[in-house]
C-alpha positions as CSV (number, residue, x, y, z in Angstrom):
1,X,16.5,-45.4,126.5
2,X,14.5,-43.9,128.9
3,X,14.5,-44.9,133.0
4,X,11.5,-45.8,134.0
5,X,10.6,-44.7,138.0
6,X,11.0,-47.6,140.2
7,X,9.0,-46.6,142.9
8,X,6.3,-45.2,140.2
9,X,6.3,-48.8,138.1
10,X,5.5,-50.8,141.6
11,X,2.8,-48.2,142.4
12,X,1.3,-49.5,139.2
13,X,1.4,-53.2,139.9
14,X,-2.4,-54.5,138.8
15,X,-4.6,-56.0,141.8
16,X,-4.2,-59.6,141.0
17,X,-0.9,-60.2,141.1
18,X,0.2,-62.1,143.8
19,X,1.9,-60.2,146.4
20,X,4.4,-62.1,148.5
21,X,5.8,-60.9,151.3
22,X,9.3,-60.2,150.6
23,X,11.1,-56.9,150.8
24,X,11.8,-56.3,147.7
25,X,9.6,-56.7,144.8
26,X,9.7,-55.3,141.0
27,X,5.9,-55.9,140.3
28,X,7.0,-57.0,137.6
29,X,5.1,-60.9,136.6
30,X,5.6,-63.4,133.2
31,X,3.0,-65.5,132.6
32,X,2.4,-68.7,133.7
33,X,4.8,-68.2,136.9
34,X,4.2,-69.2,140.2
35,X,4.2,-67.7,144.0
36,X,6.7,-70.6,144.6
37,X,8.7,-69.0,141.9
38,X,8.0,-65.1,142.0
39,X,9.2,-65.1,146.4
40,X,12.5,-66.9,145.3
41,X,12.4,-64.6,142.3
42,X,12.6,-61.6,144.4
43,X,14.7,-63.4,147.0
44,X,17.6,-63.1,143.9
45,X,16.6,-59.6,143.5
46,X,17.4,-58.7,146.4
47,X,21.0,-60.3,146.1
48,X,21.1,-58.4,142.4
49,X,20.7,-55.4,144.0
50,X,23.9,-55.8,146.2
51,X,25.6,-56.8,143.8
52,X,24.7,-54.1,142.1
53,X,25.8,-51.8,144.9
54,X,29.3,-54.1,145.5
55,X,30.1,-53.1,141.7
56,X,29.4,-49.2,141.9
57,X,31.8,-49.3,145.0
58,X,34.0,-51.6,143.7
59,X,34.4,-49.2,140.5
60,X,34.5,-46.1,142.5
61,X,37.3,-47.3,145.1
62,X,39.5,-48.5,141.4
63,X,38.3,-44.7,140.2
64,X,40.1,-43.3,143.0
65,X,43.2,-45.1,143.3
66,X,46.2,-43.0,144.2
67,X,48.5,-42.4,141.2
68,X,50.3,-45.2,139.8
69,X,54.0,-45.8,138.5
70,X,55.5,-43.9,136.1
71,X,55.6,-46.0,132.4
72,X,59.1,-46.9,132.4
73,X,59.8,-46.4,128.8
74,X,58.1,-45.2,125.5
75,X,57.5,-48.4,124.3
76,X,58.5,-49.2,120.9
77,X,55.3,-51.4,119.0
78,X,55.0,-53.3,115.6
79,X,51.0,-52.4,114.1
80,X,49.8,-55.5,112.5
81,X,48.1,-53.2,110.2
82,X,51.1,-52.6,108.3
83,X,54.5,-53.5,110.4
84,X,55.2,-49.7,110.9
85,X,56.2,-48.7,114.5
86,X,54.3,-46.9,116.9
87,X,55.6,-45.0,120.6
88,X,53.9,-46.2,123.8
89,X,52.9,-42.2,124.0
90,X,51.6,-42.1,120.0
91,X,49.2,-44.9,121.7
92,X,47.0,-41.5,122.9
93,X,44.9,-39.6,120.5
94,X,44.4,-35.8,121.2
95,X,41.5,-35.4,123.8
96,X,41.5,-38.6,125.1
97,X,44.2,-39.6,128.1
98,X,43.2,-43.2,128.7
99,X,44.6,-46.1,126.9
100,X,43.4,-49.6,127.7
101,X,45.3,-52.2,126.5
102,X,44.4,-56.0,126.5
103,X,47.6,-58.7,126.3
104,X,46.3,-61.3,123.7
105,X,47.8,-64.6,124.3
106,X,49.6,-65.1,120.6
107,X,51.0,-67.6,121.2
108,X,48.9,-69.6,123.6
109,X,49.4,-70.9,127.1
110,X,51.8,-73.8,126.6
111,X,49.3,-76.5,127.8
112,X,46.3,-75.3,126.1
113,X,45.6,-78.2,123.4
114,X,42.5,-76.6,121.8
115,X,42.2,-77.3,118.3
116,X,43.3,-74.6,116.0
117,X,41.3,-72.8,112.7
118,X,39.6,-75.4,110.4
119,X,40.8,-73.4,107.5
120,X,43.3,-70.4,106.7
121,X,46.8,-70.1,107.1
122,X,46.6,-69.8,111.2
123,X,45.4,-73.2,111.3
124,X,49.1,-74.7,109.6
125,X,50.4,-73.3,112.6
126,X,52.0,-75.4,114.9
127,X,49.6,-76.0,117.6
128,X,51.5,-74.2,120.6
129,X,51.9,-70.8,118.1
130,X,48.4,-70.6,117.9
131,X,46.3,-67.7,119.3
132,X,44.4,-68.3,122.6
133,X,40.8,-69.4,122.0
134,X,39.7,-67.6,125.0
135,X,41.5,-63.9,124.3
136,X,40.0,-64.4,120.5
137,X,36.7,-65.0,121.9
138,X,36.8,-61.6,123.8
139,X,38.3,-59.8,120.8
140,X,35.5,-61.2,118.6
141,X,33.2,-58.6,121.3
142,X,35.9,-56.1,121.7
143,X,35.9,-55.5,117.3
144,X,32.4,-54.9,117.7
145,X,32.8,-52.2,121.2
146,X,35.7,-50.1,119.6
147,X,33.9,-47.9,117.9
148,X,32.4,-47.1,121.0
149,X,34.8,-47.2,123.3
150,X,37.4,-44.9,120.8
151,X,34.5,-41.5,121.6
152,X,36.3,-41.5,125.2
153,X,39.4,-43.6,125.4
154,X,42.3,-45.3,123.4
155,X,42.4,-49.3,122.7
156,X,45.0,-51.7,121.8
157,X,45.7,-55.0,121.8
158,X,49.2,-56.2,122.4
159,X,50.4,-59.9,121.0
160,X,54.0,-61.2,121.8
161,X,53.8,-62.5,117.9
162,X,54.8,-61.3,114.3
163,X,53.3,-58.4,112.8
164,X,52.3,-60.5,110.0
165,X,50.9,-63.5,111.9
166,X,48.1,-61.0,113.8
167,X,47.7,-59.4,110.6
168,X,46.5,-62.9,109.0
169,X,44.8,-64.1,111.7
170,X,42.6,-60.7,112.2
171,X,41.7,-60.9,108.7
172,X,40.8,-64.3,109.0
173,X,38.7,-63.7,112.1
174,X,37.0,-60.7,110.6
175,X,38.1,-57.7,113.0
176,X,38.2,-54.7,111.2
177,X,38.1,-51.9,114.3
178,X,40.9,-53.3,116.7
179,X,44.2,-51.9,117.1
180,X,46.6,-54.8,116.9
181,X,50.0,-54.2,118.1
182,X,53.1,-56.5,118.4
183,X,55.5,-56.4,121.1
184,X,57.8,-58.7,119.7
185,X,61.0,-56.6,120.5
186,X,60.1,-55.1,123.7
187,X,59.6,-56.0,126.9
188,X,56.1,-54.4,127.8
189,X,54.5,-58.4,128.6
190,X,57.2,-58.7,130.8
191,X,57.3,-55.2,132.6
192,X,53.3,-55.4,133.1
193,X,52.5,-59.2,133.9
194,X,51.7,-60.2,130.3
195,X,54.3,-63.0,130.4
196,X,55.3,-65.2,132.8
197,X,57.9,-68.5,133.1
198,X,55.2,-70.4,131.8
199,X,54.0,-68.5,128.5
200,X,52.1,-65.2,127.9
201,X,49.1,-64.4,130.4
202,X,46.1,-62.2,129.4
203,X,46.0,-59.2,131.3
204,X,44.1,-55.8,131.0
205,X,46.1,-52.5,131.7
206,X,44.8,-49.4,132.1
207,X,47.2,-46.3,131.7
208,X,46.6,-42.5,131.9
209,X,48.1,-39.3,130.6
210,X,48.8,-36.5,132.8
211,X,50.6,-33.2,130.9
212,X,53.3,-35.3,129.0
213,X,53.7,-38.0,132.0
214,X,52.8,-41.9,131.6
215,X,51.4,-43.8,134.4
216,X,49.7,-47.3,135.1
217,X,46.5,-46.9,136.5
218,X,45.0,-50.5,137.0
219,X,45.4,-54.1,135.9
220,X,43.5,-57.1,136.3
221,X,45.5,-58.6,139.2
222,X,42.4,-60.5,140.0
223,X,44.1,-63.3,138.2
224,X,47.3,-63.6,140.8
225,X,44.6,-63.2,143.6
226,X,43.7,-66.5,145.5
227,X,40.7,-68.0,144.9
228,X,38.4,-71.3,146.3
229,X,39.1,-74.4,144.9
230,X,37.8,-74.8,141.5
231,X,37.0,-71.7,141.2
232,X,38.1,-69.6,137.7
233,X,39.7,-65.8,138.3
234,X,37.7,-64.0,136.5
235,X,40.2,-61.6,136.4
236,X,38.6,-60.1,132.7
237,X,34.8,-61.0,133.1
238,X,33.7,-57.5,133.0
239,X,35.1,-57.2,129.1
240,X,34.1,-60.7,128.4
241,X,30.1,-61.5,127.1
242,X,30.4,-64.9,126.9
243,X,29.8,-65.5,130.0
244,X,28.0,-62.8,131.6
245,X,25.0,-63.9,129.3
246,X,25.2,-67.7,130.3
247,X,25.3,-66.8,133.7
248,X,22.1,-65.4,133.0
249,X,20.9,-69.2,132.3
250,X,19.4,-72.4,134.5
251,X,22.5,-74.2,132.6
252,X,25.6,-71.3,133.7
253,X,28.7,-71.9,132.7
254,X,29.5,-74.9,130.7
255,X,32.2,-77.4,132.0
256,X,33.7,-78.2,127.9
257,X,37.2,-78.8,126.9
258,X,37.0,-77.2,124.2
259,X,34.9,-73.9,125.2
260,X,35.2,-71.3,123.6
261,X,36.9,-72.9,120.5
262,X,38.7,-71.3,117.6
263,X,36.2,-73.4,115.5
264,X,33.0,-75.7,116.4
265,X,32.8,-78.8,114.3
């Protein structure tokens, strides 16, 4: 889609609209709206912008990290697909020397008593060997974004379950583009903060290639972070719609039990 000008869309602002004086202003108006709301309007504009400039540094100073540890070991997976094994270094496709991979939380934190499917096989699971409702939420996106994301890096999503049991439960959910690997008999959760005493952890790892070296790039360590009272990490917003769009809304992020579920009754 094409840009339009900034500077040349304000010069274009038609002589009624209310000008308030504020030093930053779109010219863009909606109708019906009024000064009261346009000044506090571009008030928030202004705050959009840097947060908009925190982000571009924020991305450039993870861009430019100093090399990370060496991968440890050539990791031996399970694919869901079909229970055949796959290499930590098979993981990179020719051309492309970035793999991202997102821990799925199969089984689910201990005290997460979400209710499971309505219907399927998934849901005669017992309820703590159930997948996370919030990692199945951003996989539900992710299905959709792999298509994309596979023109300039590699994917995969890594579950501490059985082969079959992601298998069945990606069919039931309806992913058909997400690379669903087990790690079952290895110890990648544990080696890269997947897992912890208390259960598996959803975590996103970024790796690189460099010749026929294997090194971590960047994690989501947000989530260990500290953080202000009541406050959530965050750690995996950036991959996760759900709530970037109701953050967009009057009502924000909605204080339920039971959001996001596995079903909605």
């Amino acid at each position: 889609m094409r840009r339009r000008d900034p500077e040349i869309h304000r010069s274009a602002r038609p002589p009624w609209v209310d000008s308030a004086p504020v030093a930053v202003d779109s010219g863009i108006r909606f109708p019906g709206e009024s000064s009261a709301y346009r000044q506090a309007r571009n008030e928030l504009l202004e705050a959009e912008i840097e947060l908009r400039r925190t982000v571009e540094r924020v991305a450039a100073q993870r861009r430019s990290l100093p090399e990370g540890g060496a991968v440890p070991e050539d990791y031996v997976f399970e694919e869901a697909s079909d229970g055949g094994t796959v290499r930590f270094s098979e993981l990179f496709s020719p051309g492309r020397d970035t793999l991202v991979i997102y821990s799925f939380m199969f089984p689910r934190y201990s005290g997460d008593t979400r209710p499971g499917p309505a219907e399927g096989e998934t849901g005669r699971l017992p309820l703590a060997e159930l997948p996370c409702p919030s990692c199945t939420s951003i996989l539900d996106s992710l299905d959709g974004a792999a298509q994309h994301l596979s023109q300039v890096l590699n994917l995969a999503v890594v579950a501490k379950s059985e082969p079959e049991r992601i298998r069945t439960f990606a069919n039931e959910r309806g992913w058909r583009r997400l690379r669903l690997l087990s790690s079952l008999n290895n110890t990648y959760n544990r080696d890269y903060h997947a897992e912890s005493e208390w259960g598996q952890l959803p975590i996103l790892n970024v790796f690189v290639r460099d010749g026929e070296r294997f090194r971590h790039s960047w994690a989501s360590e947000l989530m260990f972070a500290p953080r202000d009272e009541g406050e959530e990490p965050r750690h995996v917003d950036q991959i996760w719609p759900l709530w970037q769009i109701l953050d967009c809304t009057p009502g924000g992020r909605p204080s339920l039990d039971n959001f996001p579920g596995l079903r909605y009754d």
